[in-house]
Every structure is written in structure tokens, then in C-alpha cells.
C-alpha positions in Angstrom: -47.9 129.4 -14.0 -49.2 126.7 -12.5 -49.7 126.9 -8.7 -51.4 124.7 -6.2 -52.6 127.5 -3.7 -54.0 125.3 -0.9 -51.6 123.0 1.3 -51.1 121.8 4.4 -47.5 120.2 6.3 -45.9 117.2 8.2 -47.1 120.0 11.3 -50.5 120.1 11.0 -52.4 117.3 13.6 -55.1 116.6 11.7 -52.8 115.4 8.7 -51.3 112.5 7.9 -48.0 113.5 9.2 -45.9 112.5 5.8 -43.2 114.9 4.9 -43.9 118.3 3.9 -40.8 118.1 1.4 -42.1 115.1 -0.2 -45.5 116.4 -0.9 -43.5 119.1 -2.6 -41.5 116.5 -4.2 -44.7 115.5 -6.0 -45.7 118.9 -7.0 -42.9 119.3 -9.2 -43.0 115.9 -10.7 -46.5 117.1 -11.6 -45.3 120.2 -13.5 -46.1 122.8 -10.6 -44.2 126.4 -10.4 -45.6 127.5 -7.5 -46.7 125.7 -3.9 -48.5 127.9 -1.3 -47.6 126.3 2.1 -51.2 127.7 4.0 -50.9 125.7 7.0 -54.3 126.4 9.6 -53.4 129.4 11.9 -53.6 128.9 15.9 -57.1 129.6 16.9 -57.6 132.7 19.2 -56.7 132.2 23.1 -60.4 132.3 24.5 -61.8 130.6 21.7 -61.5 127.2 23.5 -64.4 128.3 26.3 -67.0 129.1 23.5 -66.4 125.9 21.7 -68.4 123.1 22.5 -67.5 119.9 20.0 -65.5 117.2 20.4 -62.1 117.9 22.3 -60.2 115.7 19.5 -61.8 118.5 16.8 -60.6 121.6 19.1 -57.2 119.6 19.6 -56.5 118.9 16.1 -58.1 121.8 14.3 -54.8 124.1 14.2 -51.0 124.6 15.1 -50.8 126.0 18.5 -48.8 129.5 19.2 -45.7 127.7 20.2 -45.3 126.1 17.0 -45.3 129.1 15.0 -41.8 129.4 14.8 -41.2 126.1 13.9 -43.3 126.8 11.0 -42.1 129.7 9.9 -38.6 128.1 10.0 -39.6 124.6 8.5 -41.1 126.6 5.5 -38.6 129.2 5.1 -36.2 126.0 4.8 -38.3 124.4 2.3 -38.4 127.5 0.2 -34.3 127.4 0.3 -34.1 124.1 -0.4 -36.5 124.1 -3.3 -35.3 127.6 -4.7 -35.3 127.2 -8.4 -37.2 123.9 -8.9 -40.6 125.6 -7.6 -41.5 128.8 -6.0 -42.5 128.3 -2.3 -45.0 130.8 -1.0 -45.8 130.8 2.8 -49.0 131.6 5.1 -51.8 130.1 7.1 -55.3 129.3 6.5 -56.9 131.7 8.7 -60.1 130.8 10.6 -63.1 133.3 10.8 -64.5 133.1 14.1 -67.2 135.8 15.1 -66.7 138.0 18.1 -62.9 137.0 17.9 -62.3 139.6 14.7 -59.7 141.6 17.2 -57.6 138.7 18.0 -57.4 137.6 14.3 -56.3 140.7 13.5 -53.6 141.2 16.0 -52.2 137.7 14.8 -52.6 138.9 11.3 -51.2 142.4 11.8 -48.0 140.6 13.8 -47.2 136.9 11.3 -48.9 139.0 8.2 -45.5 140.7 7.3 -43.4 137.0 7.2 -46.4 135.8 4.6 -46.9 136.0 1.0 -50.0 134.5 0.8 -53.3 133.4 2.4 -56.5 132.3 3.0 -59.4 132.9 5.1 -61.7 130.1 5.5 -65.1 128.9 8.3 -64.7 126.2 9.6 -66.9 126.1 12.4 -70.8 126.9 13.3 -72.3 128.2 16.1 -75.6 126.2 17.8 -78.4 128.1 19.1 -76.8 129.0 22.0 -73.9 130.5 20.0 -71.2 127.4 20.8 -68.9 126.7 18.3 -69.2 123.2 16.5 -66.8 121.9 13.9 -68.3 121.9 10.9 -66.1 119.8 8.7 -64.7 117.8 11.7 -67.8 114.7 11.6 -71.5 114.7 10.8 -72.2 114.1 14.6 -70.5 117.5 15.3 -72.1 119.4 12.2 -75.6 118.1 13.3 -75.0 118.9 16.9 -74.1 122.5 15.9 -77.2 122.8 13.4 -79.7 120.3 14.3 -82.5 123.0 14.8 -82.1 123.2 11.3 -81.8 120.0 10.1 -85.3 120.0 8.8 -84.6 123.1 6.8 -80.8 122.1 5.0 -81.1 125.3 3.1 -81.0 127.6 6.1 -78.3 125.5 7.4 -76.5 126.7 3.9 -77.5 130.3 4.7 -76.7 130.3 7.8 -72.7 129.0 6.9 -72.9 131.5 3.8 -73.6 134.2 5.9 -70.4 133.5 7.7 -68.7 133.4 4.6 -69.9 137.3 4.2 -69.3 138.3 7.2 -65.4 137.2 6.5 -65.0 139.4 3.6 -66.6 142.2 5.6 -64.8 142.2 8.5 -62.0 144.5 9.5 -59.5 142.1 9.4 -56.3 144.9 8.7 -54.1 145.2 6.0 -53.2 141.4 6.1 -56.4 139.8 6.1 -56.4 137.0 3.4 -56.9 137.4 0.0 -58.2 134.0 -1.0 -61.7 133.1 0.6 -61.3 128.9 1.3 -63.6 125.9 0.5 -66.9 128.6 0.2 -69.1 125.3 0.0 -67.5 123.4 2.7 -71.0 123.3 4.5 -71.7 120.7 1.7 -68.7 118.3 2.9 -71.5 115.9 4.5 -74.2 116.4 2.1 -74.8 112.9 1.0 -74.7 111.6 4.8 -77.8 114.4 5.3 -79.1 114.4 1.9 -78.7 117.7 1.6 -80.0 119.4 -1.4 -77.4 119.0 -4.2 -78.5 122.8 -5.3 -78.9 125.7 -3.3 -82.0 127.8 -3.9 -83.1 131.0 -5.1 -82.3 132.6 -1.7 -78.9 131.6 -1.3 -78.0 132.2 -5.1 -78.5 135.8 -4.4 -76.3 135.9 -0.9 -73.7 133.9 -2.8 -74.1 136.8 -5.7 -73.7 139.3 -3.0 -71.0 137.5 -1.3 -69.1 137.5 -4.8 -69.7 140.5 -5.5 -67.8 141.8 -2.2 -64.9 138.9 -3.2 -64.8 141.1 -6.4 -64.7 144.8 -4.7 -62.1 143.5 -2.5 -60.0 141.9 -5.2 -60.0 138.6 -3.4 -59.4 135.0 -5.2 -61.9 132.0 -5.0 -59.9 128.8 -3.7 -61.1 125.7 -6.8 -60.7 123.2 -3.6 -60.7 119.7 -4.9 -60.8 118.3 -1.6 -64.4 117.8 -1.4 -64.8 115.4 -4.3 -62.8 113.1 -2.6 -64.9 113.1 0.6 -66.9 110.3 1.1 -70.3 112.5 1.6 -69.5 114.9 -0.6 -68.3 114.1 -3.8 -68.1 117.3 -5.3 -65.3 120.3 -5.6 -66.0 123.5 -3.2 -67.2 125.8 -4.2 -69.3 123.6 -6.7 -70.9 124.3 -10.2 -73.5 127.0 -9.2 -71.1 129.0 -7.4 -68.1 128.4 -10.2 -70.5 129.5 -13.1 -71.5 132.9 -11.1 -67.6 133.5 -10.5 -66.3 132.8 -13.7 -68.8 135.2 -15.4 -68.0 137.7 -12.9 -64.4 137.1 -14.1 -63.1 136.1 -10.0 -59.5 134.9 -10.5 -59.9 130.8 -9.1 -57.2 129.3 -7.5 -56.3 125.5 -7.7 -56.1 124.2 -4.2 -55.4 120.8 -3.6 -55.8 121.1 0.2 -53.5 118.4 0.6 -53.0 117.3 3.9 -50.3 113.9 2.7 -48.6 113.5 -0.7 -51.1 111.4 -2.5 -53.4 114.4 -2.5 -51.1 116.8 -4.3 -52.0 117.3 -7.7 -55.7 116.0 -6.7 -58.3 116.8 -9.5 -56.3 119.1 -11.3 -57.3 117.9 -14.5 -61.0 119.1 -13.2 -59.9 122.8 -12.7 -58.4 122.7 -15.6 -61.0 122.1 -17.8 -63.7 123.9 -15.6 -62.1 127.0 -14.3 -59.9 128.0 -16.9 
């Protein structure tokens, strides 16, 4: 099997807009059996009054509840039309948010049942006065939501990773995801920071811990390519630290291209195959 386990659609307003079917298109040229539609979930109703980044980041970040059908019905047609060329699994990318675990889980327990696959990713931060900022959105918006930190990058990382944890721990119901998204995407800006290219002692052993949990659970590790094509990153999530802990820990990695218009699909597989297999 080879699957690309992390994509996005024609829907999704921070994309390029290009045609989901043609992105699929691709993955077939490219020798892929299976496509995982993961389109980002609407954010929670009152999540909009504890965010405080830029409106174009809230705006963009997710479809919106009244588009949910048109989802569910633009990738249920794909998965017709494509029936025997490529399996067409469908889901969302799911958004931990803290102190808005209940409404995930209500959306989970009521779109969970029309899914076959998932993942739960962070995406955003909150500032010291527990506002949400976007984390992968700009730098300005990741420095405005950490910029007590900024002299400290690893507690910035510990401070996302800890996130990360609290993900896998929270009662999410029977649907939560089971494929944890982009674990390093706190790195995305790195190079615009200069970050630390390695995390440290400290986070090594939340990231062991955190791991371990992924492995209790029986959750998957998304390989997410997306990152080494990033300007200020230049490396894959959830980078080499993390992907020598979880392959001798034996936690399944899934290829995610995180494609968001066709020339991304297929990015960096040759990299995931060499590294994770």
C-alpha cells in the first residue's frame, strides 16, 4: 500500500483552490492506492472570542459548519468517481483547542461515523493572557502569541509540545483521531527565529512521554513533508529526533503530503521512503 494520509481540497480557504480531483489525478500517476481527504474541521462556535490573531488567519483557518455538507458530498463523489483506480478515505484534520474539548467532541461524536480516517493536529498558541494566536499562520502571529518566550525558544517548544500531550490525553470520544499531525509544526518558522535546530534534554523526554501515550493509544505519527518546503523551515515534521525515537518504538508513520494544490502531492516521498520505512 502506498497511501498519502495528509490532504487538503479545492474547499479549504487557505489553499490554492485547484481541483481536488486533479490533485488526486496526480496521486495515481504517482503510484498511490490510497488518498486520505483530511480537510481542517470547522473551529468550535465560541472559539472566535478567545482568538486574538489576525482576522485573515481566523477566516481562513477552517471550513465553516455550513460547508460541511458540501464536503461530505464533494468527497463521497470523488470516492465514486475514483472507485477502483485509488481508495478514497474521508475525514478532517481536527484542531485541539484547550477548554473547547466538549465541543470537539460533540462534532466528533456527530461527523465521526461518516469518516474513515483522521487527524488531530495544534495549530494554534495561547499568549499570556491565554488568547489564541496562529501558530503556523505568519511569524508576526507566532511571535505575538509567544513573545515572552522568545528569549527562551526551547520553552516556546515545550510549551507547543505540551499541547501536543494534552491532545492524546484528552477525552475526545470514540472518534477522536488516530493520527497525531505535524508534531514539530512549532518549528515551521525556525530559521526566521533561529530557533535551535535540536530540542534539548527536556523536551526529548516530554516527546518520549508524549510517544509513549501515541503508542498506548495505538495512534499513527503523520511523516508531514510539508515543512521542508517552507521557507523557514526546511525540514519534515516531526524531524530526525522525533522520527529516530518513533521508529525504535515501532509507531506506525504515515506519509502526509499535506497538500493544499496538485504540485504538492507526492511531495518528498522519496524522503519517507528512505527514512521511515
Amino acid at each position: 500500500m502506498k497511501m498519502d494520509g495528509h490532504t487538503h481540497t479545492q474547499l479549504c480557504a487557505h489553499g490554492s483552490g485547484e481541483k481536488t480531483e486533479k490533485m488526486i489525478e496526480k496521486a495515481i500517476r504517482l503510484g498511490f492506492t490510497d488518498y486520505c481527504i483530511t480537510e481542517h474541521a470547522p473551529l468550535p462556535a465560541g472559539f472566535e472570542t478567545s482568538y486574538e490573531g489576525p482576522r485573515e488567519g481566523y477566516e481562513t483557518a477552517s471550513l465553516d459548519f455550513d460547508q460541511l455538507e458540501e464536503y461530505f458530498e464533494h468527497a463521497e463523489c470523488l470516492k465514486e468517481r475514483f472507485k477502483g483506480k485509488i481508495n478514497v478515505h474521508i475525514g478532517f484534520e481536527t484542531d485541539y483547542l484547550p477548554g473547547f474539548e466538549s465541543e470537539i467532541k460533540k462534532f466528533l461524536d456527530e461527523y465521526g461515523p461518516r469518516c474513515d480516517t483522521g487527524i488531530l493536529s495544534v495549530h494554534f498558541i495561547q499568549n499570556s493572557e491565554n488568547k489564541f494566536h496562529c501558530i503556523d499562520f505568519s511569524p508576526e502571529d507566532l511571535e505575538a502569541g509567544v513573545k515572552e518566550l522568545l528569549d527562551d525558544p526551547q520553552e516556546i517548544y515545550h510549551r507547543y509540545l505540551m499541547l501536543v500531550k494534552d491532545s492524546i490525553e484528552a477525552d475526545l470520544g470514540k472518534y477522536a483521531p488516530k493520527r497525531i499531525g505535524h508534531m514539530s509544526l512549532i518549528k515551521k518558522y525556525q530559521d526566521y527565529f533561529s530557533f535551535p535546530e535540536k530540542f534539548d534534554e527536556r523536551n526529548m523526554l516530554l516527546i518520549e512521554e508524549i510517544l509513549k501515550e501515541i503508542k498506548q493509544t495505538k495512534r499513527q505519527l503523520d511523516f508531514n513533508l510539508a515543512g521542508m518546503y517552507k521557507p523557514y523551515c526546511n525540514e519534515f515534521y516531526p524531524g530526525i529526533q522525533v522520527l529516530s525515537l518513533a521508529k525504535k518504538m515501532q509507531i506506525p508513520l504515515i506519509y502526509g503530503s499535506d497538500a493544499h494544490e496538485i504540485d504538492a502531492v507526492g511531495q518528498g516521498y522519496h524522503l519517507f521512503s528512505s527514512l521511515a520505512q
